[in-house]
C-alpha positions in Angstrom: -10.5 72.7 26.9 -8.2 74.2 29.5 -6.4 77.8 28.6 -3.4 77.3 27.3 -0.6 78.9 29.7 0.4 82.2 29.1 -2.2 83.4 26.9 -4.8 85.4 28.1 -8.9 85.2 27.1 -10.1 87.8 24.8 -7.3 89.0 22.9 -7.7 91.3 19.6 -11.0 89.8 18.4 -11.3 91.8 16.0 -8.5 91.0 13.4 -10.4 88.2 11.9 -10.1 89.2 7.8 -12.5 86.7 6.5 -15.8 89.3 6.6 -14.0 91.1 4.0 -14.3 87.4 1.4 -17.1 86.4 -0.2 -17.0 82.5 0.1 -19.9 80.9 2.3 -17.2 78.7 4.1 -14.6 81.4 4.9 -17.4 83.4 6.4 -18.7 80.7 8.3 -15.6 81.2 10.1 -15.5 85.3 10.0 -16.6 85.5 14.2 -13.9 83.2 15.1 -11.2 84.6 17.4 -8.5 83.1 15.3 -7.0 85.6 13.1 -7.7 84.1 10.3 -6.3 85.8 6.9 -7.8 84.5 3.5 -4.8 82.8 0.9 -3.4 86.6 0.4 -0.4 88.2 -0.2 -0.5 89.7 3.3 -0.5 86.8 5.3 2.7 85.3 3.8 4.4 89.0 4.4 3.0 88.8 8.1 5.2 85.2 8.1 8.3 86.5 6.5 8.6 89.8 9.1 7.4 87.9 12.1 9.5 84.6 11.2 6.3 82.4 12.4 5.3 79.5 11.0 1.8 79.5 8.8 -1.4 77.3 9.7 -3.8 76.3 6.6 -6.6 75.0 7.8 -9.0 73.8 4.8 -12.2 72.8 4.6 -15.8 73.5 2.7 -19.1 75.0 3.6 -21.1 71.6 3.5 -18.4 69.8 5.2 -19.5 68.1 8.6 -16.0 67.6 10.8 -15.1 71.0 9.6 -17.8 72.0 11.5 -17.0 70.4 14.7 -14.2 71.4 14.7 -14.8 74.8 14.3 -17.0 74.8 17.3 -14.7 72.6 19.3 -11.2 74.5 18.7 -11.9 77.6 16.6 -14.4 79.5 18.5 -12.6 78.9 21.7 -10.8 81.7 23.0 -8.1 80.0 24.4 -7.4 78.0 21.4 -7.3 80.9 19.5 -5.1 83.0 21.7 -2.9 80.4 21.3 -3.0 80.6 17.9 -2.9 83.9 17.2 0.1 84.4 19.5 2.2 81.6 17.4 0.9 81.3 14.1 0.2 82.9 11.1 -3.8 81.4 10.9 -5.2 81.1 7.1 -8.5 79.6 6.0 -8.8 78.4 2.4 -12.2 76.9 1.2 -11.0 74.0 -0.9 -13.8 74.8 -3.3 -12.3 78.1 -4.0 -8.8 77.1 -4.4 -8.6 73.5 -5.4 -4.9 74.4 -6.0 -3.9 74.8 -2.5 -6.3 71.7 -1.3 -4.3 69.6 -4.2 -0.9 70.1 -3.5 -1.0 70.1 0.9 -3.7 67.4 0.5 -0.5 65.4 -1.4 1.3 66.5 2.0 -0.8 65.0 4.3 -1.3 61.7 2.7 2.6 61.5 2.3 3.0 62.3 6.3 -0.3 60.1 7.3 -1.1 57.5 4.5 -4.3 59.2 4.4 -6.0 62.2 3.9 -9.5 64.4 4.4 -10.9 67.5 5.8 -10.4 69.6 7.6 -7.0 69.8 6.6 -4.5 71.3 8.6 -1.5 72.3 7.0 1.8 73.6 8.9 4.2 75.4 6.7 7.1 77.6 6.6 6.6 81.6 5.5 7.5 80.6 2.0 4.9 78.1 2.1 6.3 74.5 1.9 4.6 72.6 4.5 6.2 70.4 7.1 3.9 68.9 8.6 0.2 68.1 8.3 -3.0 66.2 9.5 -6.8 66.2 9.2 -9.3 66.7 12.1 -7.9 66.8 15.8 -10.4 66.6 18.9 -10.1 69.1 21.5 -8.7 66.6 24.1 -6.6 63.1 23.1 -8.7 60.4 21.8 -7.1 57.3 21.7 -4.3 57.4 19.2 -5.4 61.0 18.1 -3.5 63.9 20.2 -5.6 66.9 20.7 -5.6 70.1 18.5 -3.9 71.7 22.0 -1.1 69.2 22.2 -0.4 69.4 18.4 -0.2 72.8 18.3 2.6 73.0 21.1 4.6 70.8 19.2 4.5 72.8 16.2 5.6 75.8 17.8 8.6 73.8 19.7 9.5 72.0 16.5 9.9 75.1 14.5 11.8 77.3 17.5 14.4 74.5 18.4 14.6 72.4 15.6 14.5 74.3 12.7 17.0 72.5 10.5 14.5 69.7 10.9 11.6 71.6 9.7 13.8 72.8 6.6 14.4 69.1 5.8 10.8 68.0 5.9 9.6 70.7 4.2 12.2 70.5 1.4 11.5 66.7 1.3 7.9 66.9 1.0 8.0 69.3 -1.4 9.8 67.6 -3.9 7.8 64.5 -3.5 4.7 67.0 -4.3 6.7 68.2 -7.3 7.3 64.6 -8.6 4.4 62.6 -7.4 2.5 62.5 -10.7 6.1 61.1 -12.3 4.9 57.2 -11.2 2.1 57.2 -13.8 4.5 58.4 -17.0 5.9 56.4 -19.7 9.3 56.5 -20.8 10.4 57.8 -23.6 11.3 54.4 -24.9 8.1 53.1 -23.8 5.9 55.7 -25.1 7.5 55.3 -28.0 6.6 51.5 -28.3 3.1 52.6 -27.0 2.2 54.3 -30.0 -0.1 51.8 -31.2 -1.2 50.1 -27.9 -4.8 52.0 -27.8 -6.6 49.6 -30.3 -9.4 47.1 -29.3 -7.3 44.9 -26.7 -6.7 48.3 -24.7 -10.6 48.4 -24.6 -11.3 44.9 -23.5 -9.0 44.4 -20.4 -9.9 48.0 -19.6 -13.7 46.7 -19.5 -12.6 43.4 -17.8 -10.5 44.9 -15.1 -13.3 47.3 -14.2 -16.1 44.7 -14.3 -13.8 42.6 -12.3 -14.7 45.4 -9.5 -18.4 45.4 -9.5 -20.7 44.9 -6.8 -23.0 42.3 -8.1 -25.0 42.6 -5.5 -25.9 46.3 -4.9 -24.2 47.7 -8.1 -21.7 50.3 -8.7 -18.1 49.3 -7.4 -16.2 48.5 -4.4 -17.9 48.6 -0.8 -18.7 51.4 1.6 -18.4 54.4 1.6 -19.8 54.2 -2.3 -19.2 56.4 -4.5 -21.7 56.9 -7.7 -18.4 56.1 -10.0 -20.1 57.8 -13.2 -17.3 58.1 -15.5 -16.5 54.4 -14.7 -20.8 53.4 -15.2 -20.2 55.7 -18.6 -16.8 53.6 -19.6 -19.1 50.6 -19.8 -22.1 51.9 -21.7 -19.5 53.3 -24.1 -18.3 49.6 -24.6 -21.9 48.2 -25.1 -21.8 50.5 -28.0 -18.3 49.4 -29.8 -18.5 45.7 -28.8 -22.3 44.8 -27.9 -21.3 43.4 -25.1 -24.3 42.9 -22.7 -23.2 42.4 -19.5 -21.5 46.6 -19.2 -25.1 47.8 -20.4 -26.5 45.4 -17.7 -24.1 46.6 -15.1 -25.2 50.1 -15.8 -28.6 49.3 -15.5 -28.4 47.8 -12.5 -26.3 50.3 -11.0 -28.4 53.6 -11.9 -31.6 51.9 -10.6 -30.2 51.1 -7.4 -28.8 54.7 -6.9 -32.5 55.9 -8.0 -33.8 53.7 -5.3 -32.1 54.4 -3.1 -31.7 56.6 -0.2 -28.8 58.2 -1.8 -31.6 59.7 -4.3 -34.0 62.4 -2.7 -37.0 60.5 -3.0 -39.1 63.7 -2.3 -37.4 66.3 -3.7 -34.8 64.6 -6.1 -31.6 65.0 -6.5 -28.9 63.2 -5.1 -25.8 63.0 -2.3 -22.6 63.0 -2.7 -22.0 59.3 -1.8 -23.7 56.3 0.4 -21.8 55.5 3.7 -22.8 52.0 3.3 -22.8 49.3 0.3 -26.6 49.2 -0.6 -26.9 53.1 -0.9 -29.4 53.4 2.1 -27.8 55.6 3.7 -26.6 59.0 2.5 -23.7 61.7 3.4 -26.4 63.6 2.8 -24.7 66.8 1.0 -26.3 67.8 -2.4 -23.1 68.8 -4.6 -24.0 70.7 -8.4 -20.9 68.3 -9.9 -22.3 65.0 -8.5 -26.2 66.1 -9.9 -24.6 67.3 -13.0 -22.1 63.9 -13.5 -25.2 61.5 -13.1 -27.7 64.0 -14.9 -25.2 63.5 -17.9 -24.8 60.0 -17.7 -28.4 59.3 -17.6 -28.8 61.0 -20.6 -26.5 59.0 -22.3 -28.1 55.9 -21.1 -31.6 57.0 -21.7 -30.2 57.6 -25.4 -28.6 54.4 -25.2 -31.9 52.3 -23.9 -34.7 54.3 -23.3 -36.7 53.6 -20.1 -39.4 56.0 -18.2 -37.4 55.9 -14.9 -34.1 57.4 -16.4 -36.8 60.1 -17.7 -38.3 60.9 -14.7 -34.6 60.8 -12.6 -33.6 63.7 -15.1 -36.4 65.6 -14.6 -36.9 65.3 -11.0 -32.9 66.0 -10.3 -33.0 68.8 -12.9 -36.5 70.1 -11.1 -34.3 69.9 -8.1 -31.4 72.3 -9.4 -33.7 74.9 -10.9 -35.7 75.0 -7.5 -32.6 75.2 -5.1 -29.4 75.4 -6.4 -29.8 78.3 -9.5 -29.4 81.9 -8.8 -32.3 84.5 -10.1 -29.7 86.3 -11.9 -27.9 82.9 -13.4 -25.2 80.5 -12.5 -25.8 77.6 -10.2 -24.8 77.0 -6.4 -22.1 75.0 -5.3 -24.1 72.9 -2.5 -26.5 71.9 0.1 -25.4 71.0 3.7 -25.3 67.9 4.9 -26.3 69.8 8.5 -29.2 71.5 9.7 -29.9 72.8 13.1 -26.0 70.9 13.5 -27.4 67.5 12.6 -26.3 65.4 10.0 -29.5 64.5 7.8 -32.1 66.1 10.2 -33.4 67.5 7.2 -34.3 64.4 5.5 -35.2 61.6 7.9 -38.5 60.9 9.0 -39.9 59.2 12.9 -42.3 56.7 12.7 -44.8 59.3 15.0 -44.7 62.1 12.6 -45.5 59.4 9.6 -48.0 58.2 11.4 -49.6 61.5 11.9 -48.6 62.7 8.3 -49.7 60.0 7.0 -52.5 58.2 8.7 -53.9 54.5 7.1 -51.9 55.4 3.8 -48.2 54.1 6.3 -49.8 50.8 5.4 -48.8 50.9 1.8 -46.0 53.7 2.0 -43.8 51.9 4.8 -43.0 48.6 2.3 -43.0 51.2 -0.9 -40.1 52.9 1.1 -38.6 50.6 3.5 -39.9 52.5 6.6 -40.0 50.7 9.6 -41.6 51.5 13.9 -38.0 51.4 14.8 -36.2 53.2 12.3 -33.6 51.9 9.5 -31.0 54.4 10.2 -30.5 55.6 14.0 -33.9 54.9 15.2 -34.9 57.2 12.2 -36.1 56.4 8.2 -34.8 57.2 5.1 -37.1 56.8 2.3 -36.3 54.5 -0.2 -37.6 52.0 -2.7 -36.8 48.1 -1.9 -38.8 47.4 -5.2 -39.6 49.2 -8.5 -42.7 50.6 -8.7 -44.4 48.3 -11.6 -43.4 45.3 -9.5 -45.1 47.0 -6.0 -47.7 48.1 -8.1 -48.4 44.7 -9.5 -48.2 43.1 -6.5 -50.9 45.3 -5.0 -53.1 45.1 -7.4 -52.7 48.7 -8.6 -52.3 49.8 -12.2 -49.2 52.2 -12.5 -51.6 55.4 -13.0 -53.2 54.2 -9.5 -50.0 54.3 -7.8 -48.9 57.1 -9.3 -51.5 59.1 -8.0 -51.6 57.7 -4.4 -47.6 58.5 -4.3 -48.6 62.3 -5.9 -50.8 62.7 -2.8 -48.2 61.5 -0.6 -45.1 63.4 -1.7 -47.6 66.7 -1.0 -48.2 65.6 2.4 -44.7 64.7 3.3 -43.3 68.0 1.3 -45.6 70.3 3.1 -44.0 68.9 6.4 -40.5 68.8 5.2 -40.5 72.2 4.2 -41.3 73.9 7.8 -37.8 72.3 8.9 -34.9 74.5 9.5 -33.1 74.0 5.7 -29.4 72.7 5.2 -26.8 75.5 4.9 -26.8 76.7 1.1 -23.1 77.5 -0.3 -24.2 79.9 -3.2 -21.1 81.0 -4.6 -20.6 80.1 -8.2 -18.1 77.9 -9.7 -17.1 77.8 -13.5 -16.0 74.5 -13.9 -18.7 73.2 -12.3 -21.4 75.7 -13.5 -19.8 74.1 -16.9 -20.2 70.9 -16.0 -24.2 71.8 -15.1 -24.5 73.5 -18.5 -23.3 70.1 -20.1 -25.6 68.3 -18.4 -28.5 70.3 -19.5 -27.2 70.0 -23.0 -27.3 66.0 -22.7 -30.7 66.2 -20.7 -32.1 68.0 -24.5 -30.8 65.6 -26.7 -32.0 63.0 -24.6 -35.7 63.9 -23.9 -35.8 66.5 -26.8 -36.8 69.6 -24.6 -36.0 72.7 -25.7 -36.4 74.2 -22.4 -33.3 72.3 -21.4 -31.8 73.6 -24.6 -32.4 77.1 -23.8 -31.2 76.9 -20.5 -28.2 75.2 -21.2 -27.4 78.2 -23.8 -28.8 81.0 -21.2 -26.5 80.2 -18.8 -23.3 79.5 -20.8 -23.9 83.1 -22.2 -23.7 84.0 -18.4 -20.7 82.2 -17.7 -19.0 83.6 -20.5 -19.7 87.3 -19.6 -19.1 86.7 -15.5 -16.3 84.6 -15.5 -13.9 86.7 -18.2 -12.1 89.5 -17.0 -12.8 93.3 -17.4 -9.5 93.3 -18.8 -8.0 90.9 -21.6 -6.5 88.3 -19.4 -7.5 84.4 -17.9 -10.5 83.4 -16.8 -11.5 84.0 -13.4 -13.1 81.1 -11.2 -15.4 82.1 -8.6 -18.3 84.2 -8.6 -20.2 85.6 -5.6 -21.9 88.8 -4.4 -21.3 90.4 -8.3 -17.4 89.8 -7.6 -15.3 87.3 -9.8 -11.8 86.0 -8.2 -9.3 84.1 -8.8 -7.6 82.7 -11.8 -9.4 80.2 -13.5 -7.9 76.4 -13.3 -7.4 73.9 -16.0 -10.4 72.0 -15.2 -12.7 75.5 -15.5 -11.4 76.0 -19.2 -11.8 72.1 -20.0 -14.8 71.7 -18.6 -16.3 75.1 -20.3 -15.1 74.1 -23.6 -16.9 71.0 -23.5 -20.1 72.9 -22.5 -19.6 74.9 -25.4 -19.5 72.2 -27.9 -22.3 70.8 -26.6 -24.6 73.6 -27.1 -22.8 74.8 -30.4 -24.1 70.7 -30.8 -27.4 71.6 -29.9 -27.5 75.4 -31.6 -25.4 75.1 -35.0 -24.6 78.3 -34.4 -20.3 79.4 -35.3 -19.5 82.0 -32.3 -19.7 79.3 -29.6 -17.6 76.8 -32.1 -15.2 79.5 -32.7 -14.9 80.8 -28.6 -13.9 76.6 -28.1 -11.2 77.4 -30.4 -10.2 80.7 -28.6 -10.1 79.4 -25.4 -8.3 76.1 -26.2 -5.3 78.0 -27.6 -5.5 79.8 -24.6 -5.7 76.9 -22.7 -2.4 75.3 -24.6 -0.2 78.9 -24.2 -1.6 79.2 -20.1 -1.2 75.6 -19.2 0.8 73.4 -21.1 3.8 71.6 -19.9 5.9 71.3 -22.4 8.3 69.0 -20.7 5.5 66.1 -19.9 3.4 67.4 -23.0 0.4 67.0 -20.4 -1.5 70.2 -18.8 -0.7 71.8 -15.4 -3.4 72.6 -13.2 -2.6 76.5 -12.7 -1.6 78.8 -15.5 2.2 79.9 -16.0 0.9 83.3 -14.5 0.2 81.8 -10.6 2.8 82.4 -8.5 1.5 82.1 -5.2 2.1 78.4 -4.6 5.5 76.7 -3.9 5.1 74.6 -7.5 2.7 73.5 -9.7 1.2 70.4 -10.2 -0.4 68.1 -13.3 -3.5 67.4 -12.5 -4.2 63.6 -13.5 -6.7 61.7 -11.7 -10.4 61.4 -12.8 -12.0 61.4 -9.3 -15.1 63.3 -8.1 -14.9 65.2 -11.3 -12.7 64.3 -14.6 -9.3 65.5 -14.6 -8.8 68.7 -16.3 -6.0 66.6 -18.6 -8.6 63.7 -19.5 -11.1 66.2 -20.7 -8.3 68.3 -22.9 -7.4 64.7 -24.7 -11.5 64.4 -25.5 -11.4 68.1 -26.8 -8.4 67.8 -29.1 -9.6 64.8 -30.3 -13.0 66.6 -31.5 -12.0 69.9 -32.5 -9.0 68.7 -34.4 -11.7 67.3 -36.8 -13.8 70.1 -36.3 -11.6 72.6 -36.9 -8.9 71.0 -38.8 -6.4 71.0 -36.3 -4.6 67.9 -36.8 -1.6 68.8 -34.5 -4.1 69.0 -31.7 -4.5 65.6 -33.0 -1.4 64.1 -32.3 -1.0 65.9 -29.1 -3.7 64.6 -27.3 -2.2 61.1 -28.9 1.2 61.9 -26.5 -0.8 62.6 -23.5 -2.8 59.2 -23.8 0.8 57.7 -24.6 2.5 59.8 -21.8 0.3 58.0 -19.0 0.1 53.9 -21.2 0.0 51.2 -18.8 -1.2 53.4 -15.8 -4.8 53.9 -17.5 -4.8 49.7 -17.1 -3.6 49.3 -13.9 -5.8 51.8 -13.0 -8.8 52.1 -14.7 -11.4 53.4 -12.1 -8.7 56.3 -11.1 -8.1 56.8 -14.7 -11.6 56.1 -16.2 -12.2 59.3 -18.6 -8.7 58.8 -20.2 -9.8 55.0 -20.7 -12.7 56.5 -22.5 -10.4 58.8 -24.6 -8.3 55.9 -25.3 -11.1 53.4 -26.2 -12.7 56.0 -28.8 -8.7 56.7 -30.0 -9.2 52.5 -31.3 -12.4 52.4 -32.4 -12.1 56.2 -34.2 -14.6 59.0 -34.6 -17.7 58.8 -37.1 -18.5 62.7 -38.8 -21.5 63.5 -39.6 -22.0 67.0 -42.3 -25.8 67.9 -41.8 -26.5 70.7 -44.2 -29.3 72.9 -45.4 -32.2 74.8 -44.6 -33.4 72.4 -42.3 -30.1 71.1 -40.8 -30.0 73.3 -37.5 -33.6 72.2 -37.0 -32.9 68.3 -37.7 -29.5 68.2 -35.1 -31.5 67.9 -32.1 -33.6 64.7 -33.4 -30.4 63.4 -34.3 -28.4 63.6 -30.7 -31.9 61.7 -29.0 -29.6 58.5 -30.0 -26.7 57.4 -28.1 -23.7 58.2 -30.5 -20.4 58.9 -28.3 -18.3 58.8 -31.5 -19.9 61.4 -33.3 -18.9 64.8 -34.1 -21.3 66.8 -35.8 -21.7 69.7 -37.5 -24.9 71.5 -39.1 -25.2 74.5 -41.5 -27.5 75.9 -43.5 -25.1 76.5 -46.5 -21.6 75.1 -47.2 -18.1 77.2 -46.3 -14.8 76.6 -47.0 -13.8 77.7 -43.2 -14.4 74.2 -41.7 -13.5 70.7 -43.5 -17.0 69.0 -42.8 -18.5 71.8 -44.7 -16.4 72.2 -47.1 -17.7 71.6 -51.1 -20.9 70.4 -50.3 -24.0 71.5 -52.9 -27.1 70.5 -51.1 -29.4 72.7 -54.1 -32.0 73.9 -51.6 -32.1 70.8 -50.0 -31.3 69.2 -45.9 -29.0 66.4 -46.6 -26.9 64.0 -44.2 -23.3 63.5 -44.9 -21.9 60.9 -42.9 -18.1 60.5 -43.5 -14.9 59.5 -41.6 -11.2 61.5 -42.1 -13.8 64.0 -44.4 -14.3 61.4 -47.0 -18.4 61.2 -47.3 -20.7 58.5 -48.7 -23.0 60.0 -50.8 -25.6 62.0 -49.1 -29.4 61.3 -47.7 -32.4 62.7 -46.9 -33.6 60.8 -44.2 -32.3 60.6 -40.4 -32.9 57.1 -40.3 -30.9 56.1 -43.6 -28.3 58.3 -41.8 -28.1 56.1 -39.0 -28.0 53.3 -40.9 -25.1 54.6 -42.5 -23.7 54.9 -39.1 -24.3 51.6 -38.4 -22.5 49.9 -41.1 -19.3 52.0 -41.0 -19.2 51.2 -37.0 -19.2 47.6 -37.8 -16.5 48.2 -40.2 -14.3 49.9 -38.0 -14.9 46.9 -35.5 -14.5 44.3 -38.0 -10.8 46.3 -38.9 -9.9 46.6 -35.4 -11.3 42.3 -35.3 -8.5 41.8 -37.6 -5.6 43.9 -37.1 
């Protein structure tokens, strides 16, 4: 673009602060001659002195737009002079500080009806924003002024109609502060909710969400599509309570057209963050941990559910995948893989028909039906592999047992992997993440229970010890949430202590051993003293001790990951019984009650509370497995799909936790399965424990049949 008159080129190109951060994104954009300032103190004193309004601009590493227009407006000089001279420039990876992405993001779809990123945020020196949009071009597109024009009438805006900026930004800040409000319950209505969670809840929850299915390609809704795992696990979860065939079908369906489709890395595994078109062809083709470790998890639960070799082999490829490019020598996991290399979107992944051809040779024949390649391309002139059939139907069809195709595809994948890996590789982001490094650990946990590998056991346990000692503080104080270059930042968010206490129950569920029990306990009272709200009785996404946003926010939706709140209402539930905490109990009760009919009008924005709220009717079985076998015998137990259990396994009775409480096993293992700590009378045998299971679920259906 033009300069921008009255700013000269080459001005001060050296007070970029970013080289001194460690995110990937922030130093993407450390060369730039903005001035950019990381979310610190000094940038909001630099406002205050200068009286100049603040630009946020807020993106991620792996995001494409933020990358155009980066080359487009931030490396040009006049751009930036322009900047520089009028703003107050600050670049926040919205990876790094969900907080700040949450509550402008709120802004921008207030202002717009829509939202994305880059997201560029104007706001007073105090920080309430008055205006705000996503990605601008460099000159006016249509409808779309450029970043030039936008800028200019920022700065005129704020110099001669100031009373009009401190209207909007007092306006849209209250409407920040209030917006979760829609979703609550009255007090009179939450009251009268009290017992609305019972099996009707579950049913139109499950009728309202298969009433959104895609029949035809699976999952939900049209393009862009979304994997939608806590929604896929909402249904398995109701196959269990109520047998009813058509969720577990849905789910089915669903998972195996994600595996076969181009969403999945059929070479390498793994998969994208979502499909830009119905039928999952055709990727954004970003790898994010929390999507790999989501659908990891819930293909554990299904495999557990219904066993079936390609759930199997999706687990192990994906986890192959993570261990092999997203885990750091000394521990932790990556954040992501770029959907760009060499500035092309999915250049690392798409194939031409010439270099299959030469790859390849007479064995395209058979390879371009297995994975819908075609001489033209099915994406741009280009192919993305993909499966149109399962591979015992191709394989009957050609005549081929599965062991032959198996071994033809073994030879191919070499072939093809050999080439892809001379390409110039997507940009890694390798900083480290608690919550979703938690998440990951989780889906481990599940990935052991379901295909009983202990190697998966033993790193899910490896790296929660790693989290544990990186992510605390050197002092006594909160969590800290990002890791990167053997520096930890930033206080930790609701969703990094929720989703950490859920990966320590699942290894304490894999382990028997106390100390990772006893740290859920730790860190959930911490969780309650840092976070709560005692107002709403629901969770705020930053602890009391953050004060460098305008307000704080609840945190309520169950989107790419589950809401920080949803998860806390899963973990009261279990560690009240656990621990004998029945006041945890009844809190989590008023947070499901809090939020009442929203979780039905809303079920795919609300899924992991429906889940809380369908387990809440149908109640939780207990199972006491004790003796000097019982560690050892946990394991085989979890192989089976049981999302109402809550287990615990000792070698010897205590009177510290009610479940083990008063139970002589005389040098035996014995099962105790019991619900509210009264037992039936204890067995020797797994399978006459499951049976036990069995009968008191159908009791507890047959109750909730007749209340």
């Amino acid at each position: 673009m033009p300069p921008l008159a009255g700013f000269p080129l080459h001005t001060c190109l050296y007070m970029n602060y970013l080289r001194h951060e460690t995110s990937p994104y922030l130093l993407q954009h450390a060369d730039n001659p903005v001035h950019w300032h990381a979310w610190k103190p000094a940038a909001f004193r630099k406002a205050r002195e200068e009286d100049k309004p603040i630009l946020v601009s807020i993106g991620y590493s792996t995001c494409h737009w933020c990358h155009v227009m980066e080359r487009e407006s931030f490396e040009d000089e006049a751009t930036a002079d322009f900047m520089n001279a009028h703003f107050v420039n600050i670049k926040v990876d919205r990876e790094e500080r969900p907080d700040v992405d949450q509550i402008y993001m709120e802004a921008c779809q207030a202002i717009n009806g829509s939202g994305g990123w880059p997201l560029n945020v104007f706001l007073t020196p105090d920080g309430r924003p008055f205006y705000a949009g996503t990605y601008y071009p460099p000159q006016p597109m249509g409808n779309r002024p450029s970043w030039g024009q936008v800028l200019r009438r920022m700065v005129q805006v704020y110099r001669n109609q100031r009373e009009v900026v401190e209207d909007q930004a007092n306006r849209l800040l209250e409407l920040i502060a209030s917006s979760d409000e829609v979703f609550f319950q009255s007090a009179i209505e939450t009251g009268k909710a009290q017992n609305a969670f019972d099996e009707g809840f579950a049913e139109r929850i499950f009728q309202r969400l298969y009433g959104q299915r895609d029949g035809q390609y699976g999952g939900f809704g049209g393009a862009p599509k979304f994997p939608s795992t806590m929604s896929l696990g909402y249904l398995l979860a109701y196959h269990y309570f109520t047998g009813e065939a058509d969720a577990l079908d849905h789910v089915h369906f669903s998972l195996q057209k994600m595996i076969r489709g181009g969403i999945y890395d059929q070479l390498g595994g793994g998969f994208a963050r979502y499909a830009t078109d119905r039928a999952w062809l055709v990727p954004h083709f970003e790898k994010m941990l929390y999507d790999n470790a989501l659908l990891v998890r819930l293909l554990a639960d299904v495999h557990r559910a219904d066993p079936m070799p390609i759930y199997r082999d999706t687990i192990t490829q994906t986890l192959e995948f993570v261990a092999r490019e997203l885990t750091a020598a000394g521990g932790g996991f990556f954040s992501a893989l770029d959907a760009d290399s060499e500035g092309e979107e999915g250049k690392f992944y798409i194939w031409s028909w010439e270099e299959l051809q030469r790859l390849l040779g007479e064995e395209l024949d058979w390879v371009a039906p297995f994975y819908g390649l075609k001489p033209e391309g099915n994406w741009e002139g280009q192919n993305i592999l993909w499966r149109p059939q399962a591979k015992a139907d191709f394989a009957r069809d050609r005549g081929w047992s599965p062991e032959q195709l198996a071994q033809k595809l073994e030879a191919v994948h070499a072939a093809l992997l050999a080439a892809r890996d001379q390409r110039v590789r997507p940009g890694l982001d390798d900083k480290i993440l608690l919550g979703w490094n938690a998440l990951m650990v989780t889906a481990y946990a599940r990935a052991a229970k379901a295909l009983q590998n202990q190697d998966y056991a033993d790193t899910a346990a490896g790296q929660l010890a790693f989290l544990l000692e990186t992510f605390s503080p050197r002092q006594p104080g909160q969590l800290l949430h990002t890791y990167k270059a053997g520096q930890a930042q930033y206080p930790a968010f609701l969703d990094d202590y929720a989703f950490l206490i859920e990966a320590l129950l699942e290894v304490y569920e894999l382990r028997g051993q106390m100390h990772w029990l006893e740290r859920a306990r730790s860190l959930t009272e911490e969780t309650l003293d840092r976070f709560l709200d005692a107002e709403s009785g629901l969770f705020f996404y930053t602890s009391k001790a953050q004060t460098d946003l305008p307000t704080r926010k609840r945190e309520l939706y169950d989107s790419a990951v589950p809401s920080g709140n949803s998860t806390m209402v899963h973990l009261l539930y279990k560690l009240s019984i656990l621990l004998d905490q029945p006041d945890w109990a009844q809190r989590a009760d008023r947070m499901l009650e809090r939020l009442g009919q929203s979780l039905e009008k809303y079920p795919s924005s609300f899924s992991n509370w429906a889940l809380a709220g369908m387990l809440r009717a149908y109640g939780w079985q207990e199972v006491a497995l004790l003796g000097p076998e019982a560690v050892a015998r946990a394991m085989p137990l979890q192989r089976h799909y049981l999302p109402d259990l809550v287990l615990m396994a000792s070698a010897e009775a205590t009177d510290d936790y009610p479940l083990l409480r008063g139970k002589g096993v005389a040098g035996d293992t014995k099962y105790f399965v019991c619900k509210d700590y009264a037992c039936q009378l204890p067995v020797s045998e797994e399978a006459e424990a499951l049976e036990q299971l069995r009968r008191r679920s159908a009791q507890a259906k047959s109750q909730n049949n007749h209340s």
